[in-house]
Backbone as CSV, one residue per row, in Angstrom:
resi,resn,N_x,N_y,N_z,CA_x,CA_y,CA_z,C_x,C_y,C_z
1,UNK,7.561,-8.422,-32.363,7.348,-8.431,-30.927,8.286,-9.458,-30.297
2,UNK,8.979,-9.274,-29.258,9.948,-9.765,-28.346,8.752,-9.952,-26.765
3,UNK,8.619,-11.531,-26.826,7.955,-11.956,-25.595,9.533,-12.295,-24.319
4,UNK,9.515,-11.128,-23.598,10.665,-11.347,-22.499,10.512,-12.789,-21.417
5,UNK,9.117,-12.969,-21.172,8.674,-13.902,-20.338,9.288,-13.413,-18.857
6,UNK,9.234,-12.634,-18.916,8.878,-11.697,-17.610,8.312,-11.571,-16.427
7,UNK,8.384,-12.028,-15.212,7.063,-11.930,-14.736,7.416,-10.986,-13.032
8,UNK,6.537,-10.090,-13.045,6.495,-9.642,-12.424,5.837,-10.093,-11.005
9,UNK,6.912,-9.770,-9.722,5.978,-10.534,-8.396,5.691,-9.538,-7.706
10,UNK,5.045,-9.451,-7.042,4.174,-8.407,-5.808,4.207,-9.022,-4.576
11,UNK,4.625,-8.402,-3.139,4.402,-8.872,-2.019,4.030,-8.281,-0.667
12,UNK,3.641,-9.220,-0.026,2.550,-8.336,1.230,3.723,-7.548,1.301
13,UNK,3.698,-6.908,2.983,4.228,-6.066,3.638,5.436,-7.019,4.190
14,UNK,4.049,-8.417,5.250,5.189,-9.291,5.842,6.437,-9.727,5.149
15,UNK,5.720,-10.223,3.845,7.164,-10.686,2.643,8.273,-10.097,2.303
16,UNK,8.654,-8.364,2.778,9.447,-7.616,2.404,10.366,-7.961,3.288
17,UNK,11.596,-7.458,2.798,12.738,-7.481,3.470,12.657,-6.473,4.316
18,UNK,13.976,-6.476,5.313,13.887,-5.759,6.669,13.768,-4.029,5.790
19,UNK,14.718,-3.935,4.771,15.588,-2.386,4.097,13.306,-2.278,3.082
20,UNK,13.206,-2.975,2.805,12.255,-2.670,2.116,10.883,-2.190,2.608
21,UNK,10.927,-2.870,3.622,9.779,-2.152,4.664,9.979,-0.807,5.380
22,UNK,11.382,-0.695,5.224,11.711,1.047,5.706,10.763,1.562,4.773
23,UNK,11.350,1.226,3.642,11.040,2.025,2.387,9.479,2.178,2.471
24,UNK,8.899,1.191,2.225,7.058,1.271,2.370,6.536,1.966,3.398
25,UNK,7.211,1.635,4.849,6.924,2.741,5.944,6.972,4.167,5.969
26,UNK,7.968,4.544,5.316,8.152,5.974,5.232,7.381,6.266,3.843
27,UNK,7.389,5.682,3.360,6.615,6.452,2.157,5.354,6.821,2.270
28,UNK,4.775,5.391,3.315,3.009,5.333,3.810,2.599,7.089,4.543
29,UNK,4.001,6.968,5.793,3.735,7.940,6.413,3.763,9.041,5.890
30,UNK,4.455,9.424,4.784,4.566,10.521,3.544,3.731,10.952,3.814
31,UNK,2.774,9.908,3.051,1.039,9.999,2.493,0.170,10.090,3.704
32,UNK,0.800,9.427,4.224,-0.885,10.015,5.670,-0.295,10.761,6.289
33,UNK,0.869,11.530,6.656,0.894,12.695,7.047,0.638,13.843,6.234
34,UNK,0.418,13.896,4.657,0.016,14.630,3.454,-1.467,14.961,3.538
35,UNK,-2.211,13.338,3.924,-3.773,13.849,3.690,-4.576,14.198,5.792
36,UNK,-3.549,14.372,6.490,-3.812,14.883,7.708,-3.660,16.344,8.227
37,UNK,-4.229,16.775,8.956,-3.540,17.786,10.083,-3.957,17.791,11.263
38,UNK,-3.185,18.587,11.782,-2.830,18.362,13.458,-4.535,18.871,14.221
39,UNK,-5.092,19.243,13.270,-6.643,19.773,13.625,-7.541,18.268,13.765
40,UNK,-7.495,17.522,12.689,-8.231,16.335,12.510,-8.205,15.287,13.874
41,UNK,-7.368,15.760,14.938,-7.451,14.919,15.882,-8.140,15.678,17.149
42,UNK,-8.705,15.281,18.477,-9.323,15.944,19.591,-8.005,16.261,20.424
43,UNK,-6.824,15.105,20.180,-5.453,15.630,20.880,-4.713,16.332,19.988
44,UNK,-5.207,17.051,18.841,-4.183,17.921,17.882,-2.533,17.684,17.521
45,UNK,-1.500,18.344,18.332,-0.687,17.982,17.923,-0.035,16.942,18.324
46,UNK,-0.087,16.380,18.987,0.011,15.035,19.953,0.115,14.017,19.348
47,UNK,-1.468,13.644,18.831,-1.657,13.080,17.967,-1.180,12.728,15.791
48,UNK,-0.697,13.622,16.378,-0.886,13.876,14.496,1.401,13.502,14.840
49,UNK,1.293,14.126,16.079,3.323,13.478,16.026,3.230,11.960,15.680
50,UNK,2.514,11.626,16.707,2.475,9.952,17.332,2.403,9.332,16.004
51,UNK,1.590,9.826,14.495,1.940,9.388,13.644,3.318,9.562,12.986
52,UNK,3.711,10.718,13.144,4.892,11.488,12.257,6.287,10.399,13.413
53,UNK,6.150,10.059,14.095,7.326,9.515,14.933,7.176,7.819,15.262
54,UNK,6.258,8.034,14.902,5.750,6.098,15.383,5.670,5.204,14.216
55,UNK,6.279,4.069,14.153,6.183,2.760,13.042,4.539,2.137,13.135
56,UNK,4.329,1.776,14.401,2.764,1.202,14.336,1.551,1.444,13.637
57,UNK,1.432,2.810,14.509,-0.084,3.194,13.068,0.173,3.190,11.419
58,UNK,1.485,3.255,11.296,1.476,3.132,9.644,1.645,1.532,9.073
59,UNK,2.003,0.887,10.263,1.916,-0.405,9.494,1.010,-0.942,9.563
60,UNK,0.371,-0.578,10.729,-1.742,-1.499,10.777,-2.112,-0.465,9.759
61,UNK,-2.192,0.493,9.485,-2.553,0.900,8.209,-2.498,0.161,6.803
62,UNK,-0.984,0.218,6.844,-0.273,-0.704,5.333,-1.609,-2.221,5.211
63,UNK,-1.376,-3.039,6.647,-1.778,-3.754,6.952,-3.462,-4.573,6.794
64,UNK,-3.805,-3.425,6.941,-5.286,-3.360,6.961,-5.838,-3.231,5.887
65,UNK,-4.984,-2.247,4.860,-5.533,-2.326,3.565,-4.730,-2.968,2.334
66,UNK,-3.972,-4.129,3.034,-3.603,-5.417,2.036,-2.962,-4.331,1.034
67,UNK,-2.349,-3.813,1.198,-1.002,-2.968,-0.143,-0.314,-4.029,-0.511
68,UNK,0.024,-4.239,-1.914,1.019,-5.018,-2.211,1.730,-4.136,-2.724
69,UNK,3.088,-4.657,-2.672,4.737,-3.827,-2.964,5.871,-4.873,-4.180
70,UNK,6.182,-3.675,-4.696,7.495,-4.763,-5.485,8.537,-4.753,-4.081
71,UNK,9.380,-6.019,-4.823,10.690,-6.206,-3.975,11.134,-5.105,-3.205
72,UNK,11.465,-3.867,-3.773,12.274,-3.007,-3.439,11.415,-2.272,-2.078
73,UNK,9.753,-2.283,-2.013,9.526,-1.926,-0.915,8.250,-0.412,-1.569
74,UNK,8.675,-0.275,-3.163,7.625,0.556,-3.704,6.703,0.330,-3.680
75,UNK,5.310,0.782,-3.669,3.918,0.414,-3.235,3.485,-0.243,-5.096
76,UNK,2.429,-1.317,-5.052,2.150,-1.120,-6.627,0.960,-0.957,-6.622
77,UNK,0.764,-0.050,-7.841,-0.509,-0.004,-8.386,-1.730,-1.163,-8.333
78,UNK,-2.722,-1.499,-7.218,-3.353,-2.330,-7.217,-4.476,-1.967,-7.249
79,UNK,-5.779,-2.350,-7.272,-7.262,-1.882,-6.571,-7.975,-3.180,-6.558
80,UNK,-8.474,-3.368,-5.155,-9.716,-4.782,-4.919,-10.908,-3.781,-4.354
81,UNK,-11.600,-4.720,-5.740,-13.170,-4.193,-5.551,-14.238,-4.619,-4.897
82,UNK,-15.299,-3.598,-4.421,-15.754,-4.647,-2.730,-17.375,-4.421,-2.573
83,UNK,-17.894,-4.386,-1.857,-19.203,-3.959,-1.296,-20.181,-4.332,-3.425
84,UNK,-21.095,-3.452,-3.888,-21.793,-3.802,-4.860,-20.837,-4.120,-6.345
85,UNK,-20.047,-3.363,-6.083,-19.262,-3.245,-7.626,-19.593,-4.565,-8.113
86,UNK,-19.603,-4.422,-9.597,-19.434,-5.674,-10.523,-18.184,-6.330,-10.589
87,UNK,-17.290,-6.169,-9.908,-15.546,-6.432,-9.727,-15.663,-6.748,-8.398
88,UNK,-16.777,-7.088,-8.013,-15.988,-7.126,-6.170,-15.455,-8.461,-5.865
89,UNK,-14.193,-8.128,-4.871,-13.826,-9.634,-4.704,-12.242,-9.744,-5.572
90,UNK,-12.169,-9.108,-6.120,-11.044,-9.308,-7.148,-10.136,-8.250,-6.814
91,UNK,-9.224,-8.700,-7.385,-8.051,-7.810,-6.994,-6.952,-7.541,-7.936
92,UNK,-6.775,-6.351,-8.606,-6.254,-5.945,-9.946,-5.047,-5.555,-9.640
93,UNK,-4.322,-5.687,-11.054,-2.699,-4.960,-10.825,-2.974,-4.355,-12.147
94,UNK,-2.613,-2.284,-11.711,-1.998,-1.534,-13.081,-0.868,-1.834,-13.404
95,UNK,-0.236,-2.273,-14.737,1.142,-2.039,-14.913,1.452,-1.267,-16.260
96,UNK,2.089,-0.276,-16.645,1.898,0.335,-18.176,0.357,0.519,-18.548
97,UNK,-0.154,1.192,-17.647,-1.797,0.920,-18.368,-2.881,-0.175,-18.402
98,UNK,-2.109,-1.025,-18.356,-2.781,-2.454,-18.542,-3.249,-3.022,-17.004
99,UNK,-4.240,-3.458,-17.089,-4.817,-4.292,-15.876,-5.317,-5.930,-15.807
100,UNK,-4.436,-6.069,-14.788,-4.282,-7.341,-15.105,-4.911,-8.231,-13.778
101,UNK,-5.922,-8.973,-13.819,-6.844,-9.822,-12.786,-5.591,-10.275,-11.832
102,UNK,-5.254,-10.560,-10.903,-4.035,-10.892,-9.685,-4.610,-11.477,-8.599
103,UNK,-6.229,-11.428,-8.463,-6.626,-12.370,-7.081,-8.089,-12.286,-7.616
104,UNK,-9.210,-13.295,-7.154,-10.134,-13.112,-7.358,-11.042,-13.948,-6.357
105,UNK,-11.466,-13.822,-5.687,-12.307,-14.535,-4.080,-13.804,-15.007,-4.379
């Protein structure tokens, strides 16, 4: 076994660079324009643009639910556990399978 001493960093949204937050933005909006449609709103298509064309709602999104990102602006595999869970409060990183404790409140 070869220990690289490696360490991998994760960062908010704010911490990203200007090119890297493109990246997280558009990818967010990917995804919530994926699990939407233009029905789910009372202003239909209006609404469902204002996401498809607008930076804001996807970043109080990003925002709100504390995503952490590598450097480059890719989302990472995280999950913080909340309300009864036996994990609540904590905040995990997948990497290769492995889960690794990363915050704990």
């Amino acid at each position: 076994m070869i220990d690289t001493g490696i360490s991998i960093k994760l960062y908010s949204f704010s911490e990203l660079s200007k090119k890297a937050k493109r990246r997280a933005i558009e990818a967010h909006r990917e995804f919530m324009l994926s699990i939407m449609e233009p029905d789910d709103f009372e202003t239909g298509i209006v609404e469902y643009d204002y996401y498809a064309r607008n930076d804001e709602p996807i970043i109080e999104n990003i925002k709100a639910n504390d995503y952490l990102f590598f450097e480059n602006g890719e989302l990472a595999h995280t999950i913080t556990y909340c309300g009864n869970h036996p994990l609540a409060g904590e905040t995990h990183f997948i990497f290769n399978g492995v889960d690794y404790l990363i915050k704990k409140e």
